[in-house]
Biopython code that builds the backbone (N, CA, C, O; Angstrom):
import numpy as np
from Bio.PDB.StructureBuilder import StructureBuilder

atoms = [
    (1, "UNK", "N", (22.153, -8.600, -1.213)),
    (1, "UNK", "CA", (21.193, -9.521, -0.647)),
    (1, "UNK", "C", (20.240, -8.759, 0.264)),
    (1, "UNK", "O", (20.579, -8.099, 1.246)),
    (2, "UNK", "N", (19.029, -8.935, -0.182)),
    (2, "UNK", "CA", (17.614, -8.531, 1.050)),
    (2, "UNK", "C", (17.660, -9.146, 2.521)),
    (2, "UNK", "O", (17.837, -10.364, 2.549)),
    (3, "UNK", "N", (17.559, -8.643, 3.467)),
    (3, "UNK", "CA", (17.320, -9.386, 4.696)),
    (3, "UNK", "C", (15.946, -9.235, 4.324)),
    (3, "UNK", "O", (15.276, -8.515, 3.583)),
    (4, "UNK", "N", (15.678, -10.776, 5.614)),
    (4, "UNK", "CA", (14.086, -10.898, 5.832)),
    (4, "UNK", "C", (13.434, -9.699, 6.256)),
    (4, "UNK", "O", (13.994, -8.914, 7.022)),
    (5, "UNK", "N", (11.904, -9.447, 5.657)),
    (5, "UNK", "CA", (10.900, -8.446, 6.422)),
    (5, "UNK", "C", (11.703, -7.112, 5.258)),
    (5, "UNK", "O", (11.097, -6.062, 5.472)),
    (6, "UNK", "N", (12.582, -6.938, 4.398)),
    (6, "UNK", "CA", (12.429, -5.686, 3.778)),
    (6, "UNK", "C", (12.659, -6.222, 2.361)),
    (6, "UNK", "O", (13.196, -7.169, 1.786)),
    (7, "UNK", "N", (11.815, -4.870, 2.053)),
    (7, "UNK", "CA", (11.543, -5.065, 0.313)),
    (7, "UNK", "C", (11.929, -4.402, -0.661)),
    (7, "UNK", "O", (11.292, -4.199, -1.695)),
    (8, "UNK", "N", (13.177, -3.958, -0.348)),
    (8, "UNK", "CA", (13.992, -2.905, -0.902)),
    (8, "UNK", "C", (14.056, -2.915, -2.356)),
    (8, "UNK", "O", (14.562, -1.960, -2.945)),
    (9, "UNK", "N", (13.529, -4.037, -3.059)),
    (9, "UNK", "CA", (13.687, -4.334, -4.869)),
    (9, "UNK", "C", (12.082, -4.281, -5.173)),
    (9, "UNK", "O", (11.676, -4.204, -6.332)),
    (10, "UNK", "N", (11.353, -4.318, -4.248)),
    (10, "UNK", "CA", (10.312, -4.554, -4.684)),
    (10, "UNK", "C", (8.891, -3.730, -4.180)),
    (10, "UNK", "O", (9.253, -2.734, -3.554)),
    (11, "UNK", "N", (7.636, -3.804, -4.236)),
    (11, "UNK", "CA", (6.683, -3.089, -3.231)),
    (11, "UNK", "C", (5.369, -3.751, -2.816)),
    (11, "UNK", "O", (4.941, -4.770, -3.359)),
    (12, "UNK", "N", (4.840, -3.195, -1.954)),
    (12, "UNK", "CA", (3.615, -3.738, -0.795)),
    (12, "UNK", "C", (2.707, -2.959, -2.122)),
    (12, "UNK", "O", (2.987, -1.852, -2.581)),
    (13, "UNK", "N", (1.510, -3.895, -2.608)),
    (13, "UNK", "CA", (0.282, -3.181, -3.443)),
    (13, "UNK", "C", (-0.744, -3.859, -2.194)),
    (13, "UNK", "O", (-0.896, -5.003, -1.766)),
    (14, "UNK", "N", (-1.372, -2.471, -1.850)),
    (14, "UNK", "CA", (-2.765, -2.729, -1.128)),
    (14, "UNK", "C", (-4.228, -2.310, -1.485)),
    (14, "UNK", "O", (-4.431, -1.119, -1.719)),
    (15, "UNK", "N", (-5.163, -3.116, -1.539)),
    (15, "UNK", "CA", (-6.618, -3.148, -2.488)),
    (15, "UNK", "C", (-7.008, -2.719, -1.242)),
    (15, "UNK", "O", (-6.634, -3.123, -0.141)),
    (16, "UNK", "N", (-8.122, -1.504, -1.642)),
    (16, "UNK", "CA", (-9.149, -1.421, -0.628)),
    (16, "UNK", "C", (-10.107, -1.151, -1.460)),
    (16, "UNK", "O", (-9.896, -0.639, -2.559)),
    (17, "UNK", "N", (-11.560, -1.550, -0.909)),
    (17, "UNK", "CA", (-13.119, -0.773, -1.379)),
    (17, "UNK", "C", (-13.234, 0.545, -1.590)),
    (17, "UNK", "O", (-12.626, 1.179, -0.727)),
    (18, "UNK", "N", (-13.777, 1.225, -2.402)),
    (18, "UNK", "CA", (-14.078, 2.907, -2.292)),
    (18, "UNK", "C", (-12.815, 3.590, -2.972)),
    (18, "UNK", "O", (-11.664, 3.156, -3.011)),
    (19, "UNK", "N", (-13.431, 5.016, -3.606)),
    (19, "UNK", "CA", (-12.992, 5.511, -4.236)),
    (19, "UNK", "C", (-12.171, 6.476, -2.924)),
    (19, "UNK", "O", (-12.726, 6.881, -1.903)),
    (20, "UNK", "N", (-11.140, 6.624, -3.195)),
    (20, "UNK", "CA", (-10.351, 7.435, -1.854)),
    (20, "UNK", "C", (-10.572, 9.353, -2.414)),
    (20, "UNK", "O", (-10.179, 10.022, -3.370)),
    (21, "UNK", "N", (-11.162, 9.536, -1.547)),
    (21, "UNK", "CA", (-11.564, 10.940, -1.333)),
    (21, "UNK", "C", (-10.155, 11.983, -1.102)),
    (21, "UNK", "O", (-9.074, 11.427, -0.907)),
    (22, "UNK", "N", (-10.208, 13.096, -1.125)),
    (22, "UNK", "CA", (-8.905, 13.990, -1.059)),
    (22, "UNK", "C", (-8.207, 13.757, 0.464)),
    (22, "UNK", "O", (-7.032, 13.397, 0.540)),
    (23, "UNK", "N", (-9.120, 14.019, 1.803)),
    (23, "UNK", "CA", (-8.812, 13.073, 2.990)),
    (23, "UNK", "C", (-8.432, 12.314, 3.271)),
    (23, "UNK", "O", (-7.606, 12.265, 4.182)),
    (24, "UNK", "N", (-9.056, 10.859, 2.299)),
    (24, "UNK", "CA", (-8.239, 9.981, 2.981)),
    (24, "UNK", "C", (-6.536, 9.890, 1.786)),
    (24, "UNK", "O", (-5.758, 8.982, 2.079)),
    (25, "UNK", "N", (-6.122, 10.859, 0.537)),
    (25, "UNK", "CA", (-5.287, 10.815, 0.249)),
    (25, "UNK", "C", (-4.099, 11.155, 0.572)),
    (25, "UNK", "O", (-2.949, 10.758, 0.388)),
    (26, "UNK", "N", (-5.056, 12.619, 1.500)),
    (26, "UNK", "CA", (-3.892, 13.224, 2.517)),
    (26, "UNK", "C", (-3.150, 12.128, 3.849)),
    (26, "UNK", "O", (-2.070, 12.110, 4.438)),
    (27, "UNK", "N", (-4.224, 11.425, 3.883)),
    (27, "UNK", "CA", (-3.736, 10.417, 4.618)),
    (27, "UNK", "C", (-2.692, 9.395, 3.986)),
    (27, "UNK", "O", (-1.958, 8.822, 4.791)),
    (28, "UNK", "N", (-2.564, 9.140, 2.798)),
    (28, "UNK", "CA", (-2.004, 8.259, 2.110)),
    (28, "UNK", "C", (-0.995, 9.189, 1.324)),
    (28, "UNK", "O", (-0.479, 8.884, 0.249)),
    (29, "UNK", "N", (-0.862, 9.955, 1.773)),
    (29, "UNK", "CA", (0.690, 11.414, 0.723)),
    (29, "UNK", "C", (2.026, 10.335, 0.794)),
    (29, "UNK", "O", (2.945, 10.866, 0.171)),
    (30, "UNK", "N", (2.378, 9.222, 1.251)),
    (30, "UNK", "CA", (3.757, 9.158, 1.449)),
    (30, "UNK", "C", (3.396, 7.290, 0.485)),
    (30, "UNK", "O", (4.059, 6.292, 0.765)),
    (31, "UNK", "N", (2.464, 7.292, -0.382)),
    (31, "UNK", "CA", (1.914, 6.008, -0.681)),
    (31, "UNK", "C", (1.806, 6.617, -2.117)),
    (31, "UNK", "O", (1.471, 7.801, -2.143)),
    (32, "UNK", "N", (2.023, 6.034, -3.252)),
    (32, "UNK", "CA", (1.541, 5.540, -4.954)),
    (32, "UNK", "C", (0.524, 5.720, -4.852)),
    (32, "UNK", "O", (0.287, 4.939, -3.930)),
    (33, "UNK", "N", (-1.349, 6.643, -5.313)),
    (33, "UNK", "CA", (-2.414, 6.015, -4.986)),
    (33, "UNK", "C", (-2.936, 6.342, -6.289)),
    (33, "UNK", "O", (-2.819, 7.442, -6.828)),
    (34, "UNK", "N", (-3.604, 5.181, -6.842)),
    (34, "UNK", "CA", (-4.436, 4.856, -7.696)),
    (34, "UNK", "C", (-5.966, 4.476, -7.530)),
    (34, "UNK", "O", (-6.505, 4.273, -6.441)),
    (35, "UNK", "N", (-6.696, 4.396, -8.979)),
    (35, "UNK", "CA", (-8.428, 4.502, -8.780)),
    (35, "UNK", "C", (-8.565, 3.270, -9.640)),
    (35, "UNK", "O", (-8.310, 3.495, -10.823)),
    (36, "UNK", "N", (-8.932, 1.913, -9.330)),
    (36, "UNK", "CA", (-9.375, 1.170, -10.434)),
    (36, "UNK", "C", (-10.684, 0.491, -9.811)),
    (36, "UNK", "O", (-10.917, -0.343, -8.937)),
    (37, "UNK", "N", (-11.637, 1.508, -10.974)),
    (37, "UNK", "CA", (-12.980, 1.595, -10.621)),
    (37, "UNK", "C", (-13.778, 1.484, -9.318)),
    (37, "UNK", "O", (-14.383, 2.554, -9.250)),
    (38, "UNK", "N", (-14.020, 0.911, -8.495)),
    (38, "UNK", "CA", (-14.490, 1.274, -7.696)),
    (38, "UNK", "C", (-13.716, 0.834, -6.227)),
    (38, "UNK", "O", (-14.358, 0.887, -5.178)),
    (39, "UNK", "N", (-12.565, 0.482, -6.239)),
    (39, "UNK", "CA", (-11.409, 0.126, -5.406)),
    (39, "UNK", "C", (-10.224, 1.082, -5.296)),
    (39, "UNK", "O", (-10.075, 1.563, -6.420)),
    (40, "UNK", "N", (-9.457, 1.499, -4.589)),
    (40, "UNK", "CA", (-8.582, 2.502, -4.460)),
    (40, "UNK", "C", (-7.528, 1.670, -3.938)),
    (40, "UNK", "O", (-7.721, 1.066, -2.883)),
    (41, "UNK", "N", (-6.112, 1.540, -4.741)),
    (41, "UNK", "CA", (-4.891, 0.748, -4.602)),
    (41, "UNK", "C", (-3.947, 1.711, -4.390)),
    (41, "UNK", "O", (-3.921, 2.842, -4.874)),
    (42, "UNK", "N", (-3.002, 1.085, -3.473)),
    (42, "UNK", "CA", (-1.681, 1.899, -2.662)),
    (42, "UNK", "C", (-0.888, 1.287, -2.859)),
    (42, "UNK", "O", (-0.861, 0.181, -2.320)),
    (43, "UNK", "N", (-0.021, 1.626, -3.582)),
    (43, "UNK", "CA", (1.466, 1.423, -3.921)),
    (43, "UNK", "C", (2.693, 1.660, -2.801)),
    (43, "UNK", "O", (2.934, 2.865, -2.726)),
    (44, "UNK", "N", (3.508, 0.886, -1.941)),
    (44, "UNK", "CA", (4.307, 1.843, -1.222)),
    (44, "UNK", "C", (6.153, 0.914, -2.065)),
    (44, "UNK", "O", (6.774, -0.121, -2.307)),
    (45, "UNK", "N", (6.132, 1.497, -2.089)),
    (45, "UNK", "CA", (7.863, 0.955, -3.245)),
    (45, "UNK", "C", (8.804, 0.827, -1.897)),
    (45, "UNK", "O", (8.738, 1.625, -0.961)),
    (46, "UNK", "N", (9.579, -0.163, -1.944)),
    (46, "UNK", "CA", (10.862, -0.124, -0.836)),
    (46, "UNK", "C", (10.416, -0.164, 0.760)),
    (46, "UNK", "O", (11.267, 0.065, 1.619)),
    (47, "UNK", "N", (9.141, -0.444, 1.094)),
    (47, "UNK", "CA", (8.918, -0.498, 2.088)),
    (47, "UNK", "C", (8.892, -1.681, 2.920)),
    (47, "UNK", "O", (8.272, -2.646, 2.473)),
    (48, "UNK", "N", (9.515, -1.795, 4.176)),
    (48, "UNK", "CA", (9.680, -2.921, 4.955)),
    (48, "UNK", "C", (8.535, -3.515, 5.479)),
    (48, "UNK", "O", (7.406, -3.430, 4.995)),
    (49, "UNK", "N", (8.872, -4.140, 6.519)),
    (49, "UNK", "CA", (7.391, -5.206, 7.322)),
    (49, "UNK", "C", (7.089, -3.702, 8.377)),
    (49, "UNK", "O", (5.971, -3.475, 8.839)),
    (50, "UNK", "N", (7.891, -3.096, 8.543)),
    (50, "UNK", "CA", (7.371, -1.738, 9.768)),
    (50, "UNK", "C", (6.851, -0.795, 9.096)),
    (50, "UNK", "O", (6.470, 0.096, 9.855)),
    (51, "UNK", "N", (6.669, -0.588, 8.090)),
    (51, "UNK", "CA", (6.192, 0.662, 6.759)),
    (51, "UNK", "C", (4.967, -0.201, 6.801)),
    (51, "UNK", "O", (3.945, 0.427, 7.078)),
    (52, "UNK", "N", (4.780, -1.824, 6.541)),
    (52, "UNK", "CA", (3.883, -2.283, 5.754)),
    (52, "UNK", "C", (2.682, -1.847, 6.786)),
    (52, "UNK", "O", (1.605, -1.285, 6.587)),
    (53, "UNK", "N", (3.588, -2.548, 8.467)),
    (53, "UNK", "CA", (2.312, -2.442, 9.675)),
    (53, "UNK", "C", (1.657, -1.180, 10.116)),
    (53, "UNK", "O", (0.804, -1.041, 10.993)),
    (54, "UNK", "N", (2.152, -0.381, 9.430)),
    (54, "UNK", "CA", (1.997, 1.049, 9.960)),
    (54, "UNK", "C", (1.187, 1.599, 8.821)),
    (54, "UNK", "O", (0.625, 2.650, 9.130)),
    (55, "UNK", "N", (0.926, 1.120, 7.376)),
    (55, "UNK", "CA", (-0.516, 1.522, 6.564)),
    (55, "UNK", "C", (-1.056, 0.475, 7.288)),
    (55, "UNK", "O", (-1.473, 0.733, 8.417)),
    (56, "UNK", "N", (-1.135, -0.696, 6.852)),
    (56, "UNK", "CA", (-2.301, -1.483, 7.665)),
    (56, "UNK", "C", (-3.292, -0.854, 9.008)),
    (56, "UNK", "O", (-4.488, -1.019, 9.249)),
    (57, "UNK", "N", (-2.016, 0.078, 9.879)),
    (57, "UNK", "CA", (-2.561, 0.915, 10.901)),
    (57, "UNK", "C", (-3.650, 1.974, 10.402)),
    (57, "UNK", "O", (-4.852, 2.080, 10.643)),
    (58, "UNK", "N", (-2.925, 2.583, 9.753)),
    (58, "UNK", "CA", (-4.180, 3.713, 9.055)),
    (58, "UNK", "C", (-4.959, 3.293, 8.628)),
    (58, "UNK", "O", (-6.004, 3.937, 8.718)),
    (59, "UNK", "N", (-5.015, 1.871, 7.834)),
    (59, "UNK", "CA", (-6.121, 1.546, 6.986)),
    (59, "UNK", "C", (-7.520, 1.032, 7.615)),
    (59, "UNK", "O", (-8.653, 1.015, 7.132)),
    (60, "UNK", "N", (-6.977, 0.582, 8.982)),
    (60, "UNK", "CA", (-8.315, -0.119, 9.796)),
    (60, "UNK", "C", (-8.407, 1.289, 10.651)),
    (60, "UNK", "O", (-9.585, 1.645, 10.632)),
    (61, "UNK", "N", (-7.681, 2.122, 11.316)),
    (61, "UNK", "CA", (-8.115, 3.049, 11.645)),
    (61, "UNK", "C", (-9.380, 4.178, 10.944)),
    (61, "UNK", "O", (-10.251, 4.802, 11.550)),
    (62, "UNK", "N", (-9.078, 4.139, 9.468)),
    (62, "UNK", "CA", (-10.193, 5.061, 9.011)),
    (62, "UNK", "C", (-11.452, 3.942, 8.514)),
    (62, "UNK", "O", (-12.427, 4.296, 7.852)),
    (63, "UNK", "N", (-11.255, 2.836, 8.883)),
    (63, "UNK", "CA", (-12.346, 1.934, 8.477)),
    (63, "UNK", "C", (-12.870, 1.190, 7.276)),
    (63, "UNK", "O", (-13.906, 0.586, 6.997)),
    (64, "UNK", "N", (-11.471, 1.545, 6.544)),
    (64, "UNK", "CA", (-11.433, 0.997, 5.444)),
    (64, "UNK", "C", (-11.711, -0.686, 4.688)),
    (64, "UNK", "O", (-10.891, -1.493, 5.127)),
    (65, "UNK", "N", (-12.238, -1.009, 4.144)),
    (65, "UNK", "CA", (-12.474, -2.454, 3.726)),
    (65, "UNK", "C", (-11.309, -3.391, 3.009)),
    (65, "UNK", "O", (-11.768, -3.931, 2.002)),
    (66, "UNK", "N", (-9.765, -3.764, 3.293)),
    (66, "UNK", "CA", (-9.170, -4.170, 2.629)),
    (66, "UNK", "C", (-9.767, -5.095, 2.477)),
    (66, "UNK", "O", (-10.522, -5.753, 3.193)),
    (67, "UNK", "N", (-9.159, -5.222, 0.737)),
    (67, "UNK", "CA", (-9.330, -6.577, -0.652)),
    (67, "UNK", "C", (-8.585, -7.233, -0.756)),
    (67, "UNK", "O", (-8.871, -8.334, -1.228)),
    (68, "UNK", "N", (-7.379, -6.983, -0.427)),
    (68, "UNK", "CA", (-5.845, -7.585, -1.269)),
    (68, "UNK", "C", (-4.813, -6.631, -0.564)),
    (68, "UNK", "O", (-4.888, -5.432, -0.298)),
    (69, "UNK", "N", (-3.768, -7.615, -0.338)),
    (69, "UNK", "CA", (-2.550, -7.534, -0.130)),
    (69, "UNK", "C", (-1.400, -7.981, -0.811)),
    (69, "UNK", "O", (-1.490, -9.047, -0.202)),
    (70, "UNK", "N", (-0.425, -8.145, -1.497)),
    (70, "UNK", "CA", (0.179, -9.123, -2.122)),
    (70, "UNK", "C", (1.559, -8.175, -1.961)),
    (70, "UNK", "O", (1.493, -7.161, -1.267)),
    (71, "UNK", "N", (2.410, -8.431, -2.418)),
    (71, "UNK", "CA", (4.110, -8.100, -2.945)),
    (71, "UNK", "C", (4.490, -8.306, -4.184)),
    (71, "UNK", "O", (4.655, -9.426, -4.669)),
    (72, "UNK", "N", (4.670, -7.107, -4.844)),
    (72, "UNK", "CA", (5.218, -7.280, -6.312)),
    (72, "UNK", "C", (6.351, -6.907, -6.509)),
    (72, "UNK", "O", (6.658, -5.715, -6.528)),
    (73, "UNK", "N", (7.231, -7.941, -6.704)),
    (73, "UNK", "CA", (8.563, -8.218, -7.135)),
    (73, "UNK", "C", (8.874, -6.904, -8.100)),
    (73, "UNK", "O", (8.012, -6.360, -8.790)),
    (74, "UNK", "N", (10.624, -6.389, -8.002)),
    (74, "UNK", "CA", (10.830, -4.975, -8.665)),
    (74, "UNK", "C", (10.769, -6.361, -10.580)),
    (74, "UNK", "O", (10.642, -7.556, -10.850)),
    (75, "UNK", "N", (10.934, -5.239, -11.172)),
    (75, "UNK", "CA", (11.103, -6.274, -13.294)),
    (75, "UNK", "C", (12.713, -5.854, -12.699)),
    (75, "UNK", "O", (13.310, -5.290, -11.782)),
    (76, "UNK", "N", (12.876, -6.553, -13.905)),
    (76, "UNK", "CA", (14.908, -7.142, -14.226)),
    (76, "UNK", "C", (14.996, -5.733, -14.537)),
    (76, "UNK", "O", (14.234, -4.942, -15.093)),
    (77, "UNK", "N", (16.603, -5.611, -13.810)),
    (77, "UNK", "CA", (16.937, -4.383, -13.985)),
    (77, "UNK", "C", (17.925, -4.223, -14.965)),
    (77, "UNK", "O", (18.345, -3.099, -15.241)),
]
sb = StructureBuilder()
sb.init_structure("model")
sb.init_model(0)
sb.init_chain("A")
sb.init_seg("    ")
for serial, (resi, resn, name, xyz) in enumerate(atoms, 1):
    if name == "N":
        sb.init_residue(resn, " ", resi, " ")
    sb.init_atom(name, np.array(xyz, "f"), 0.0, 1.0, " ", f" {name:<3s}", serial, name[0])
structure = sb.get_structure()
């Protein structure tokens, strides 16, 4: 059983504007990062509500435009 606030089966997908440059990837090394077209999405797998608040931190720190936030459930194992 999951306690509340962790997502241990599942992961945080975060949409932002802009194509993420090598900088801000280095910033994102411990994150999934993908390019779909002109938006740059972060994958973080198994991460809790304190993982989640702590990209959110980086993400308004470098000034980034989040799109989307959501939680995607892990598929049947």
């Amino acid at each position: 059983m999951t306690k509340p606030g962790n997502v241990a089966d599942g992961a945080y997908v975060i949409t932002v504007r802009g194509v993420a440059g090598p900088w801000v990837r280095g910033v994102f090394d411990d994150t999934e990062l993908s390019v779909a077209g002109d938006t740059t999405v972060l994958r973080c797998a198994g991460a809790d509500q304190a993982a989640l608040h702590g990209l959110l931190h980086r993400i308004e720190d470098l000034g980034l435009e989040l799109l989307d936030i959501h939680r995607e459930s892990a598929g049947p194992a």
